[in-house]
C-alpha positions in Angstrom: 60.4 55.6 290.0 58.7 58.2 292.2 56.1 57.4 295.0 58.5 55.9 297.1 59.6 59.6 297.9 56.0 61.0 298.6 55.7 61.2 302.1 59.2 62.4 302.6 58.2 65.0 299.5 55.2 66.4 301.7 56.6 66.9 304.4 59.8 68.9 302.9 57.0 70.7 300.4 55.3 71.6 303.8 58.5 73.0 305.9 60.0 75.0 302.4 57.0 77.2 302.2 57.8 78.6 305.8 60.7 79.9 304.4 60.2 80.7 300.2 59.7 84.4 301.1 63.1 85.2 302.5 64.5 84.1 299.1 62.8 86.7 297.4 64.5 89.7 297.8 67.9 88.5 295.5 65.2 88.7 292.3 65.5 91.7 289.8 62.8 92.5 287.0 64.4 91.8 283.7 65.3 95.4 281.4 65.5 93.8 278.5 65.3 89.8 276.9 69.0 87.9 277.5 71.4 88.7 274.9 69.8 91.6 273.7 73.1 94.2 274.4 75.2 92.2 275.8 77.2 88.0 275.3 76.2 87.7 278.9 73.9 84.8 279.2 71.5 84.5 281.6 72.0 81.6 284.2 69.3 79.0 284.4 69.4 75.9 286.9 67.0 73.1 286.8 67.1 70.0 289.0 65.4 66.7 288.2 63.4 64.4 289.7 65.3 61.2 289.7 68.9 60.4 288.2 68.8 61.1 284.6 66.7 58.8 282.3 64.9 59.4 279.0 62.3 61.9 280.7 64.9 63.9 280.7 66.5 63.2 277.3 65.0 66.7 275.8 67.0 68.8 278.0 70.1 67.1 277.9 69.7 67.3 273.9 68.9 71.0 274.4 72.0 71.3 275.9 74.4 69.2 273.7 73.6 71.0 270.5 73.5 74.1 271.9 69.8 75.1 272.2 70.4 76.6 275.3 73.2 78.5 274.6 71.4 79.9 271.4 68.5 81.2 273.2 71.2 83.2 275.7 71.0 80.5 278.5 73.8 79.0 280.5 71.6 76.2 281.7 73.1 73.8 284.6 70.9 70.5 285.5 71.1 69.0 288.5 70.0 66.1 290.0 67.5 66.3 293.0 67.9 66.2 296.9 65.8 64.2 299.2 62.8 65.9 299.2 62.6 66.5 295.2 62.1 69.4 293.4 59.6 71.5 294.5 61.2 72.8 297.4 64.4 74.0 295.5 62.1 75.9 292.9 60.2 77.4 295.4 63.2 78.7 297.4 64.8 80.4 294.1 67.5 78.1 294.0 66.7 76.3 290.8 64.3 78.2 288.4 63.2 75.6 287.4 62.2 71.5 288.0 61.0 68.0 287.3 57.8 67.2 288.8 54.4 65.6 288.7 50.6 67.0 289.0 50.4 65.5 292.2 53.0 67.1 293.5 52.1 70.9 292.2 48.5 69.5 294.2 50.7 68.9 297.6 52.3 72.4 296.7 48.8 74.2 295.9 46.8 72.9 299.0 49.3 73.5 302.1 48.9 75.5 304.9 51.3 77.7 303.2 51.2 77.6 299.5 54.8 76.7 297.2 55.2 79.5 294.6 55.4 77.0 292.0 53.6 76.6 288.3 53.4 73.8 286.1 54.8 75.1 282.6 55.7 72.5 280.6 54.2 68.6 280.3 57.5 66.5 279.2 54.8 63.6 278.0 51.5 64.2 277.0 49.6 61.3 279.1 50.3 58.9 282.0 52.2 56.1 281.0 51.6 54.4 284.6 50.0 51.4 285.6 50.1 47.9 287.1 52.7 45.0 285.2 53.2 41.6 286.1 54.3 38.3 285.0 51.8 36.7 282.5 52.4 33.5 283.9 50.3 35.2 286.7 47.2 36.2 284.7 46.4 39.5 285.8 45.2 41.2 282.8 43.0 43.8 284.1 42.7 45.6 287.9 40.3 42.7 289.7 42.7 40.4 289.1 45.2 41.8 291.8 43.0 40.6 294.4 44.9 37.3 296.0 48.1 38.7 294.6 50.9 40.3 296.2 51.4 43.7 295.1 54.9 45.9 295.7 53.5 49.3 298.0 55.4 52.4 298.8 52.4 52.9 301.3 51.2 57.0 300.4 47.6 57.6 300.2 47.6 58.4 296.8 48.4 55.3 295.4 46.2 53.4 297.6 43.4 55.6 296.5 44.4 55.0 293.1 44.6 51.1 293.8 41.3 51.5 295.1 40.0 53.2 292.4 40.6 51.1 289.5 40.0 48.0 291.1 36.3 48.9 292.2 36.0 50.1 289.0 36.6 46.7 287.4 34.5 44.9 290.0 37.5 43.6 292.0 37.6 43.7 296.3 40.5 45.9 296.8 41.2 44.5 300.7 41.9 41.1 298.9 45.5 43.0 297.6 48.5 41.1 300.1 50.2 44.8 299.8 54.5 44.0 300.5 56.2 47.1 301.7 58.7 47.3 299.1 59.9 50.3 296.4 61.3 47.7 294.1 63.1 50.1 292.2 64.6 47.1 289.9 61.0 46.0 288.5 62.8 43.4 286.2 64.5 41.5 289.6 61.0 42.2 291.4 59.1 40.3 289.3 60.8 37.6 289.9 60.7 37.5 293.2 57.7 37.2 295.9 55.6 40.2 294.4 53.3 39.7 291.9 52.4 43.3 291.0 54.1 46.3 290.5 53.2 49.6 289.6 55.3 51.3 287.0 56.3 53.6 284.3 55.9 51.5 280.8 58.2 54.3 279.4 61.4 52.6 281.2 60.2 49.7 283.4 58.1 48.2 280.6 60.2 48.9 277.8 63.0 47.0 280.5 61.0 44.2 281.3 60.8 43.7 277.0 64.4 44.3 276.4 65.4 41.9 279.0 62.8 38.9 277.3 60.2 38.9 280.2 56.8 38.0 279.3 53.9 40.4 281.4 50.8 41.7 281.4 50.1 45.5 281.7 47.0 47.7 282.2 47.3 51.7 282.4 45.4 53.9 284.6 43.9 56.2 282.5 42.2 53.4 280.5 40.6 52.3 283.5 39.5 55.7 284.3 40.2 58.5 282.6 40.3 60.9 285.3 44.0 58.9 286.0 45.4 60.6 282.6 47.2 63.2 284.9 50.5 64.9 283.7 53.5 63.1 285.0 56.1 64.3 284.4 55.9 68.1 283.7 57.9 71.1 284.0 57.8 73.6 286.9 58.9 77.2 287.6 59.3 79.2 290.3 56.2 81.8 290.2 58.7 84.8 290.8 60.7 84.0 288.4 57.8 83.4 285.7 56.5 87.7 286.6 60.5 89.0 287.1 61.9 87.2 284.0 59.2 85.8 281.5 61.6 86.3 278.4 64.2 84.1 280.0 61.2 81.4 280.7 60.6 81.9 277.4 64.2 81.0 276.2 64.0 77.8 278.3 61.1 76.5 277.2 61.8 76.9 273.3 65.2 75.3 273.8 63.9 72.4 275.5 61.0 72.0 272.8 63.5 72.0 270.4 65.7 69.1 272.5 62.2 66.7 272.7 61.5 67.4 268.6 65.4 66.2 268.4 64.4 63.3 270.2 61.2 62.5 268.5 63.4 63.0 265.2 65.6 61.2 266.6 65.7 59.1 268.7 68.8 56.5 268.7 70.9 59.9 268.3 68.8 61.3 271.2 69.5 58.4 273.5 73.5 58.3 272.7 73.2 62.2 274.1 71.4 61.1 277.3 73.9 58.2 277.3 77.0 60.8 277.3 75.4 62.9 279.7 74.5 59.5 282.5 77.1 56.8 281.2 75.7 54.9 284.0 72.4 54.2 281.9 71.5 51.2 280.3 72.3 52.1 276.8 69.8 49.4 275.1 67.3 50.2 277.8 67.8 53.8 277.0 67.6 53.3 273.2 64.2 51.5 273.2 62.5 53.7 275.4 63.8 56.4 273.6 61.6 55.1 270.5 58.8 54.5 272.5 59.2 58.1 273.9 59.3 59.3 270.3 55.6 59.1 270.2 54.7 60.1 273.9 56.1 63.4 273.9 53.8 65.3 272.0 51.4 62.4 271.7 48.3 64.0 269.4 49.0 67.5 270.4 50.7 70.4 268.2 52.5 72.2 270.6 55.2 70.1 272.9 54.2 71.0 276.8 50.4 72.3 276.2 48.8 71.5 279.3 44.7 70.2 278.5 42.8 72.5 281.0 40.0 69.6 281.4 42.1 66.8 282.2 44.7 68.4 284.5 41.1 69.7 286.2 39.4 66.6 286.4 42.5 64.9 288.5 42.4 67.9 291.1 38.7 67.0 291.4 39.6 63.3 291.4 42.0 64.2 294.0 39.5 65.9 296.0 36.7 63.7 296.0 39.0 60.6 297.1 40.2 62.6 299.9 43.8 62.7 298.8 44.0 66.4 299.1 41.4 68.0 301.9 41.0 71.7 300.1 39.7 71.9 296.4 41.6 73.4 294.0 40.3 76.3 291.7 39.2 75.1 288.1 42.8 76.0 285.7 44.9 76.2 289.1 48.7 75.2 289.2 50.0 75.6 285.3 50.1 77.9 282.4 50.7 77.3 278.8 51.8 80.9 278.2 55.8 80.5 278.1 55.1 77.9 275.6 55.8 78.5 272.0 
């Protein structure tokens, strides 16, 4: 749901950091945490990174029942412009933001730097990889070659591509890439393309609630370098040193929103539901249970970022030749608004 936008995002993450420093100035250091002499709440915007889907069902829980409000936040969320995200956190416009470790990369490595930082992983590991018809018989990466495969053409997926399907003893230049974003996986499939890569989390879980039978292979259990964190939570760095006990707020209201949903997660879905009546409710309702275990995954704490794996990605990045400047060891995110 999200490459398709990557070479638009670069360039956009590449003209906002010329001008992140005139935004500045409106920022005032907190005197005291929100709510602590006065009812005033403290206004919090964060925009997403795609219309509203189960990603985002935490924060939309966090705001039906009040989490936000609780913690002294008046919390807006926004759906994203164009160019995503980043380049609204970095200006100071939205505190805080969807995005994806490849992203915060694109942020980290320009000429001039987004003051952005990872702070929250909304899923534990990548639920990405390649899903086609099993009437195809492409169970694992080598398989693609001689089929048709649905690109949005950026250099990280093709690295990725490349990646996995070397890995599994497969010839890459064999792939018939089709230009195409196919954005409805479910019609895709059914067309001329034989491969597409997706989300399991809402294009797999719609491929099985709408009785078609695939294959799937993930990334990361080709390689595990590939178990980046997508999606996450990002902050603008100036808000993070001016107002931590705000960040602070956020972050335990949204945890509380994603244990709602892990709890519950038919209730969970209804929220999202109320919130984007557009969505497809039984889509919604199945990948909510499937979320239910992604979330946290095997860790403790919702949003703890592993040091290791979002390190061994940069370096993946790196030594593919994605990015062209290597990023310092524990670079881009922080666990310490987490609680």
């Amino acid at each position: 749901m999200k490459f398709m936008k990557w070479t638009k995002r670069i360039f956009s993450l590449l003209m906002a950091a010329a001008c992140v420093l005139a935004t500045f100035a409106g920022c005032t250091k907190d005197e005291k945490a929100p709510g602590a002499q006065t009812q005033e709440k403290a206004k919090i915007t964060v925009v997403l990174d795609w219309t509203p889907n189960t990603n985002h069902t935490g924060l939309y829980v966090a705001q039906k029942n009040g989490y936000f409000a609780d913690n002294g936040l008046e919390v807006t969320i926004e759906q994203p412009p164009e160019d995503g995200a980043e380049a609204l956190v970095a200006s100071g416009k939205a505190q805080f933001g969807v995005s994806f470790q490849e992203n915060v990369a694109s942020a980290l490595t320009a000429d001039s730097p987004l003051p952005i930082t990872a702070v929250a992983a909304l899923i534990q590991h990548n639920t990405s990889g390649i899903i086609s018809l099993k009437k195809n018989n492409i169970t694992s990466p080598k398989d693609m070659a001689g089929h048709s495969y649905a690109s949005w053409n950026t250099p990280i997926e093709k690295a990725i591509l490349k990646d996995v399907i070397e890995k599994d003893g497969g010839d890459f230049s064999k792939v018939k890439m089709i230009y195409n974003s196919a954005t409805d996986v479910v019609t895709a499939l059914q067309t001329n393309i034989d491969t597409v890569w997706i989300y399991y989390a809402w294009d797999g879980i719609a491929t099985e609630v709408k009785g078609l039978e695939t294959n799937y292979f993930a990334f990361k259990d080709i390689n595990p370098a590939l178990d980046f964190y997508t999606p996450l939570l990002i902050a603008n760095d100036n808000f993070l040193k001016e107002h931590p006990d705000q960040a602070k707020a956020f972050l335990k209201a949204a945890r509380l929103g994603y244990e709602y949903s892990i709890e519950h997660p038919e209730e969970a879905a209804a929220i999202l539901c109320e919130y984007a009546p557009e969505t497809d409710k039984e889509i919604a309702t199945a990948s909510q249970k499937y979320l239910a275990s992604q979330y946290k995954a095997e860790v403790e704490r919702w949003g703890e970022f592993d040091q290791k794996r979002w390190d061994a990605f940069y370096d993946w990045l790196y030594e593919n030749k994605v990015i062209t400047k290597e990023i310092p060891d524990g670079k881009g995110f922080t666990n310490d608004y987490l609680n």
